[in-house]
N, C-alpha and C positions, 0 to 999 in steps of 0.2 A: 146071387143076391148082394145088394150093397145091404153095407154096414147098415146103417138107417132100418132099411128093410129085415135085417135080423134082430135090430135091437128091438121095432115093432111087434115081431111077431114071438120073441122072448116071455116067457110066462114069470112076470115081477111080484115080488111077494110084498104086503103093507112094510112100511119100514118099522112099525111096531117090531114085526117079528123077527125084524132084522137084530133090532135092537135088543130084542129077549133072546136071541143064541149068543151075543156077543156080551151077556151079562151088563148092559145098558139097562139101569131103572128109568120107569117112564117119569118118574119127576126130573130127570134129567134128559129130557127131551122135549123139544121144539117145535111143532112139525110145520112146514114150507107142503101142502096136499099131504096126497097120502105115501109118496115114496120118495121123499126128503124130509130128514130133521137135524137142528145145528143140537150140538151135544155141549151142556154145559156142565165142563169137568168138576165144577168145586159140589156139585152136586155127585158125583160118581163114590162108590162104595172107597173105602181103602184099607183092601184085605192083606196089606204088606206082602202083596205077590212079589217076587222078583221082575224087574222090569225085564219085558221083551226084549229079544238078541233083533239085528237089526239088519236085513238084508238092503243092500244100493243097488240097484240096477241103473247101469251106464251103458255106453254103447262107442263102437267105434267110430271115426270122421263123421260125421251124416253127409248124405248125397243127395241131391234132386231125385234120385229113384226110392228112396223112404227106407229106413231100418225099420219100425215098428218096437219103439223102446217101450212105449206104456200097453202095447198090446200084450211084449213080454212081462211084463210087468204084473200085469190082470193073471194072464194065463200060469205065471210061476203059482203065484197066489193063491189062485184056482188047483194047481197040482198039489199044492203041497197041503190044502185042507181037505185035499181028496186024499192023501197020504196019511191023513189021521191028525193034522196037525190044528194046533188052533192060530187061524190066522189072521192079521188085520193087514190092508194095502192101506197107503196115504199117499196120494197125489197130487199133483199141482192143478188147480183151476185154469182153463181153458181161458184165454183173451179172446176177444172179438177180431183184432189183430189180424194174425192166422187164420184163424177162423171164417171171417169176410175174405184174406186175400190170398194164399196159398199153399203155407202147409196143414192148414187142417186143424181139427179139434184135437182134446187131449183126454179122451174116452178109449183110447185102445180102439180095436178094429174085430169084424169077423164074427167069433163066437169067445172071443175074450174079451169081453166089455164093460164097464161102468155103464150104470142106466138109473134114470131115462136120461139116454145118451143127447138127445135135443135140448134138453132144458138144462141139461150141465152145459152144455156148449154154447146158449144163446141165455145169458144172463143169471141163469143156475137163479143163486139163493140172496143176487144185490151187492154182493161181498164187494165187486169190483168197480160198484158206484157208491157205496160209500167210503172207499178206498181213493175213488175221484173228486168225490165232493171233500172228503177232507184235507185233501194236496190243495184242491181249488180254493178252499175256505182261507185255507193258511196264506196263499198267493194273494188273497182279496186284501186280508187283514194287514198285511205287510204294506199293499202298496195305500189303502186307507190312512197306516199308522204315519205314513208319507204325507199324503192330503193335510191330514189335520195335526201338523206340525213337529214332526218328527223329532220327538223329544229325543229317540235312540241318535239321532247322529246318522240314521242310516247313508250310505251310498248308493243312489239309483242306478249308480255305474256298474256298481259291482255286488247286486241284489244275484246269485248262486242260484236259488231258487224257484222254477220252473212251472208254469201248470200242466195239467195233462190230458188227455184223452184214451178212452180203452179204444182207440182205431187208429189205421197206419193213415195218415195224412200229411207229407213228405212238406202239401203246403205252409201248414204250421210250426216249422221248422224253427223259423226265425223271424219273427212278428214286431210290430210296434204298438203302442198301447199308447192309452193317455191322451189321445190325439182330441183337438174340439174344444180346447181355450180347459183354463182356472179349473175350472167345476167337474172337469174330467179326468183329473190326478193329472199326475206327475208324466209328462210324456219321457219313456225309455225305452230300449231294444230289451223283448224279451221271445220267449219261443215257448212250445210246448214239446214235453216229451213224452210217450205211450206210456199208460199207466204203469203196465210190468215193468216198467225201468225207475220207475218214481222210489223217490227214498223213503216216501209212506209206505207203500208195499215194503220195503226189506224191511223197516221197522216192524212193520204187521209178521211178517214172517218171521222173525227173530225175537220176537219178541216171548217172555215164558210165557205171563198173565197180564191181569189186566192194569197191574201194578207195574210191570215192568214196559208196557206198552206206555205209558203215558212218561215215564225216568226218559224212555229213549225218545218218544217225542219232542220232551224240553229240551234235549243233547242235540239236537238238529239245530246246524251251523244254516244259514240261508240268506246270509251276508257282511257285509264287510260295512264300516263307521268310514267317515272319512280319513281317519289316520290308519287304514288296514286292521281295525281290532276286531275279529268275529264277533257274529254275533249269533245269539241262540234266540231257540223258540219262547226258552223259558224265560227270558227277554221280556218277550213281546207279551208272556202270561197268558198262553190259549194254551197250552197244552193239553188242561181240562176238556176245554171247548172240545179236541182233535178230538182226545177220546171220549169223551161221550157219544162223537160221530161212529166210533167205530166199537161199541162196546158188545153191541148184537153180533157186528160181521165178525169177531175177533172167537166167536166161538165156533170148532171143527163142524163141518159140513157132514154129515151120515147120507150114505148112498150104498149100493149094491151092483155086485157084479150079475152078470148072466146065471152066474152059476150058482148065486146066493151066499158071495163072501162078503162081508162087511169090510169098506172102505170110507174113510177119511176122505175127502178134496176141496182144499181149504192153499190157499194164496197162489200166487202163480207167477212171481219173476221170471225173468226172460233168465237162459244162463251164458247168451252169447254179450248182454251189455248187462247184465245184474249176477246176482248170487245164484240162479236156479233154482231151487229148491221150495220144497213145500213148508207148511208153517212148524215151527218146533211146537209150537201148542197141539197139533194135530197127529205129530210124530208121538209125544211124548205121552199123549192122552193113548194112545195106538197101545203103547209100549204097556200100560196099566190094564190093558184089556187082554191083549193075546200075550201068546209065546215068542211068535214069530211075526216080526213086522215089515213088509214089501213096499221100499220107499222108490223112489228114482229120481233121479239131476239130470238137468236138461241138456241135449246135445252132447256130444261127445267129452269122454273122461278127462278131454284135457281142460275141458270146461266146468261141466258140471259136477262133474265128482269130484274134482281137484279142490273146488269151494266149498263142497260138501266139506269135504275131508277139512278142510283148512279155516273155512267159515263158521260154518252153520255146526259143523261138531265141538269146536269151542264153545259158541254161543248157547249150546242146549246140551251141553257137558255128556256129550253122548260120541260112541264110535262105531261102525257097521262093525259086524262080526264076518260079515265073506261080502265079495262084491262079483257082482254078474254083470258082464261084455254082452253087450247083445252085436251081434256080426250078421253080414246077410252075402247070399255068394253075389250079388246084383251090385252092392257097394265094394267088395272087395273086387271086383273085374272093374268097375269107375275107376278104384284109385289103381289099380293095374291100367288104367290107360283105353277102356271100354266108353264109346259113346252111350251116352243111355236108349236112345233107339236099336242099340244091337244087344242090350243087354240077355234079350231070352238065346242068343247061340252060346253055346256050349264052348267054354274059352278058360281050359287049365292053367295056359299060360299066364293070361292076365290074372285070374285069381290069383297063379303065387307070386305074381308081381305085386297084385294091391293087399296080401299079405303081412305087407313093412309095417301097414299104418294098422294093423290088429294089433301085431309083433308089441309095436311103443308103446300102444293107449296098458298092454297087458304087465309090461315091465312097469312102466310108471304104477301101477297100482300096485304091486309087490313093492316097490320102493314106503308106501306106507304102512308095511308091515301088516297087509290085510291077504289072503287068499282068494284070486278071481277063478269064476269059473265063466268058459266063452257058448254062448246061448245062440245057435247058430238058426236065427230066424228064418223057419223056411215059404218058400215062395212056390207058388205052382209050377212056375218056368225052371226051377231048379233041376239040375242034372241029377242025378244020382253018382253019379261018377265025379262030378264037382262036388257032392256032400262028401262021399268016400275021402275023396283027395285033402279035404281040409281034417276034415277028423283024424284023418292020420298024420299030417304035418304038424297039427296042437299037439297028438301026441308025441312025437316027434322031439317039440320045443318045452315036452314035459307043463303042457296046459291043461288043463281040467274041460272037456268041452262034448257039447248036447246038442242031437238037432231036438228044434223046438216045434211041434204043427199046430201051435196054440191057433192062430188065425183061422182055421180050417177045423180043427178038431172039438177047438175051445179047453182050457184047463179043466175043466168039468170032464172031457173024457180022458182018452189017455194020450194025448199028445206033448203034454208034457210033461210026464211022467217022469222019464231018463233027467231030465235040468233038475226038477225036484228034490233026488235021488243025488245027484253030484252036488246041488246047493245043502242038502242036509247033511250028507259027508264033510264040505268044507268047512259044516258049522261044526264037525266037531272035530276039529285043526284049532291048533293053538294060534291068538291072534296077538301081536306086536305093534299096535297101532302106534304110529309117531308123525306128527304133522311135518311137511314137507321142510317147512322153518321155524325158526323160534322167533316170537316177536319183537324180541330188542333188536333184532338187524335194522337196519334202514332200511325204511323203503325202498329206495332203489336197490339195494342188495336183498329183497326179497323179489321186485319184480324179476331180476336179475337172473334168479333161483329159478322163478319157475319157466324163466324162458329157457334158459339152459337144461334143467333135470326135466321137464315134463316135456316144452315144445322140439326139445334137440336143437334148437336154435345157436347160435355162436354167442350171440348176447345183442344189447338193447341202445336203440340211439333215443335220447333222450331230447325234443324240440327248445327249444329258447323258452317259450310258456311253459313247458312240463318243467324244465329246468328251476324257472322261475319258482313255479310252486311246492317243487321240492324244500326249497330254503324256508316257504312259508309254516309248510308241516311241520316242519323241524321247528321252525321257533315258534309255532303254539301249542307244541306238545303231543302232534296223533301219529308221529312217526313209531307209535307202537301197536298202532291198528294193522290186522291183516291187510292184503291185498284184493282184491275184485277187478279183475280182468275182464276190457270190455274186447273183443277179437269175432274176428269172423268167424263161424263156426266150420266151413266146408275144409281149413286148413287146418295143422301146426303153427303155420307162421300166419302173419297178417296180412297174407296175399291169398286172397280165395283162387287162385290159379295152381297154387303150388299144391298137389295133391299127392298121397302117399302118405311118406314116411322121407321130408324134406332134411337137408342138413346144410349146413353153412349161410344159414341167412341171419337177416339182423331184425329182430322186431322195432317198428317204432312207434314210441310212446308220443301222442301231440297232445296229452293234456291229463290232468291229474285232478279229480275232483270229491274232498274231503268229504265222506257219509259219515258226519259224528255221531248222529243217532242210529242207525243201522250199526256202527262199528265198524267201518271200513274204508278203504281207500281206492275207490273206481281207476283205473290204468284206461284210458282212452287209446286203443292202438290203429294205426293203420283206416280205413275210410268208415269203420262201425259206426251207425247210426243211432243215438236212443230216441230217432221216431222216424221206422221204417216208412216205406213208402209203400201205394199198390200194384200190383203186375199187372200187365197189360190185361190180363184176360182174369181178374179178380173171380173167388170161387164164388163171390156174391150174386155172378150173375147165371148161377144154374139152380141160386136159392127159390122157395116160393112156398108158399101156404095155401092146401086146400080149402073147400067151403067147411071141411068138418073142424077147421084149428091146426090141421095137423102138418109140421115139417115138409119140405118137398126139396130132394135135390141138395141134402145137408149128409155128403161125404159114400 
């Protein structure tokens, strides 16, 4: 059965009732039908519980052959409120992106699932269009506040600020505008980039409430005066206007696994050109409800968890208490040197070749002071003698690590029961959290850091533009903002070729661009795009809708 097909035949319960196990009063609820509702926290009881410990699930390199990080994710979830535990998951919103062209939705898989898995994946609850219209609004307003006489002083030259689309359209890259004489503004070079990459999404996402949503709105830099003086939103005086656009989406999404966990799925940054991460208002509302809360960053640890850890746990003053590797033998025989057409033979060798790149993602996270444990996602084609061999070499490398048969089993029965079991152990290990660097470094002595301690890298060439606007940070004051690293995901380094566990290369930085409302500082490395393009053979074209309304051909 595909996915689809089990998430149909899934017996879903009203989100009412969702909401009455997970101590959700219905005046704080929303309802989008009968099994979605946005949850409005200022409304929720506040019984001075101790906030929820906070579980990250990461995973090692990704490969064209799939980890299954949010399936892990569902399924831990699923084990451990079958373990007695009270638990909440919170996940990132699904883009259209992916979605339309190749890796897929962001509902987990199998019988570990978020549902109804179609309507999260094809538009969900609007989050992602008013997320659009308000990137787009601010872009209109900007180039208007030009038209009709640009009291700011703005520079058309040097307008930062971007519109966007929730689809991969490679043609929108780099566009011209204004074209058609007087009456049709100001002609400039501008471009669009995919919503998940937009610095309204990382606002939205970073954001605590709805107070703090509109502080970081005005903080947003989105051009330069003629003399190089930023300029803010708060500037321009719409900030209200944003948020009011975003005031409904800004509140957590409620939805349900297969198995009847309550789940969060609310923002959804990309982690290979943004922050990763889900919303802190989603996380933190999570944290007020359960004991246990099952989050995950996108793509591999050197990405997504490394921003978790360094981003998004500053920002919402919070730290995982253990963090879960999701590994698969199918990606460890890739970066061992396995074409993915040979993947299903049976190849020890190459697993403990692509072994290196587990090895790094698992030390880098002990460098934060956090305890991982490795979630060894299993696959039908899997050997048994290939699960032996790595179980015993984690233990070996003194790792913590679980086969997982959530995909097949579902967390609901007992397949992942053993991950459950080793994540409830590791929560009760003492944790040492410390972020990778301290923010008085300079920026470049923090990209520096992470290319060095996380990617094994030798260190960073810096282009004549990155250069440039390093001097600029510094003299307007954000050289104390984290970093956000935009990188390929399939490597270490900035070359989607180098696979493993690479040493002796150089990253290189060709542009550096200021998120002062988000809080951070984008690292452009290497050919990354923030507005992918589609594959040849886009997943769009095995989509289609029967006469009854219903999904066809969606994963």
């Amino acid at each position: 059965m595909t996915d689809l097909e089990i998430a149909r035949a899934a017996s879903i319960r009203p989100i009412e009732d969702i909401a009455d196990a997970a101590g959700i009063p219905r005046e704080a609820l929303e309802f989008h039908g009968r099994y979605k509702a946005k949850i409005d926290p200022r409304l929720l009881p506040d019984d001075g519980r101790t906030p929820g410990r906070v579980v990250l699930v990461s995973a090692m390199s990704p490969t064209p052959a799939g980890e299954g990080k949010s399936t892990c994710t569902v399924g831990l979830a699923d084990s451990l409120a079958r373990a007695g535990q009270r638990v909440m998951i919170a996940l990132r919103e699904p883009s259209l992106g992916p979605v339309l062209g190749m890796k897929g939705g962001a509902t987990g898989g199998g019988y570990s699932q978020v549902l109804p898995m179609d309507e999260i994946n094809l538009h969900f609850t609007g989050d992602f269009h008013a997320i659009t219209s308000a990137n787009n609004a601010l872009a209109a307003l900007i180039d208007n506040h030009i038209h009709q006489g640009n009291e700011l002083g703005i520079d058309p030259r040097r307008i930062t600020f971007k519109r966007v689309l929730d689809v991969n359209d490679r043609a929108l890259r780099e566009v011209v505008i204004g074209l058609g004489g007087p009456a049709q503004g100001t002609p400039r070079q501008d471009g669009f980039d995919i919503t998940v990459a937009s610095e309204i999404m990382a606002v939205f996402c970073l954001a605590r409430d709805l107070e703090d949503l509109k502080e970081r709105l005005g903080n947003i830099t989105f051009g330069y005066t003629y003399d190089r003086t930023p300029l803010t939103v708060r500037e321009l005086q719409v900030e209200g206007a944003l948020a009011l656009l975003l005031k409904d989406a800004i509140k957590p999404n409620l939805v349900q696994t297969i198995a009847g966990t309550p789940a969060f799925v609310h923002g959804g940054p990309f982690a290979n050109i943004a922050h990763g991460c889900n919303s802190v208002i989603a996380t933190r509302t999570a944290r007020r409800l359960a004991d246990i809360v099952v989050t995950e960053a996108g793509f591999g640890a050197d990405l997504g968890a490394e921003k978790f850890l360094d981003i998004k746990a500053r920002a919402a003053d919070l730290a995982p208490d253990a963090v879960v590797i999701v590994a698969t033998i199918r990606a460890l025989k890739m970066h061992g040197g396995v074409a993915k057409e040979d993947l299903g033979e049976q190849d020890v060798d190459a697993l403990q070749a692509g072994t290196a790149n587990l090895l790094r993602h698992v030390r880098n996270i002990e460098k934060f002071g956090i305890p991982p444990v490795v979630a060894v996602n299993r696959f039908a084609t899997d050997a048994q003698e290939e699960l032996d061999w790595l179980l015993a070499w984690c233990a070996g490398e003194g790792i913590e690590a679980a086969v997982a048969d959530v995909w097949g089993q579902g967390g609901g029965g007992p397949g992942g029961d053993e991950l459950a079991a080793k994540v409830l152990d590791a929560l009760r290990r003492p944790v040492s959290f410390s972020h990778l660097y301290p923010l008085e470094l300079s920026v470049e002595d923090k990209i520096r850091t992470i290319v060095q301690e996380i990617y094994g890298g030798d260190g960073v060439d810096f282009s004549v533009p990155a250069l440039r606007r390093l001097k600029e940070i510094e003299a307007n004051g954000w050289s104390g903002l984290p970093v956000c690293m935009a990188k390929t995901q399939y490597s270490f380094s900035d070359d989607v070729s180098l696979l493993g566990a690479p040493k002796g290369f150089t990253v290189h930085v060709r542009d550096l661009i200021p998120k002062t409302g988000a809080g951070f500082i984008v690292a452009l490395t290497g050919s990354v795009m923030t507005m992918p393009g589609l594959p040849r053979e886009p997943a769009a074209l095995r989509m289609d809708v029967d006469g009854e309304g219903n999904a066809v051909g969606l994963f």
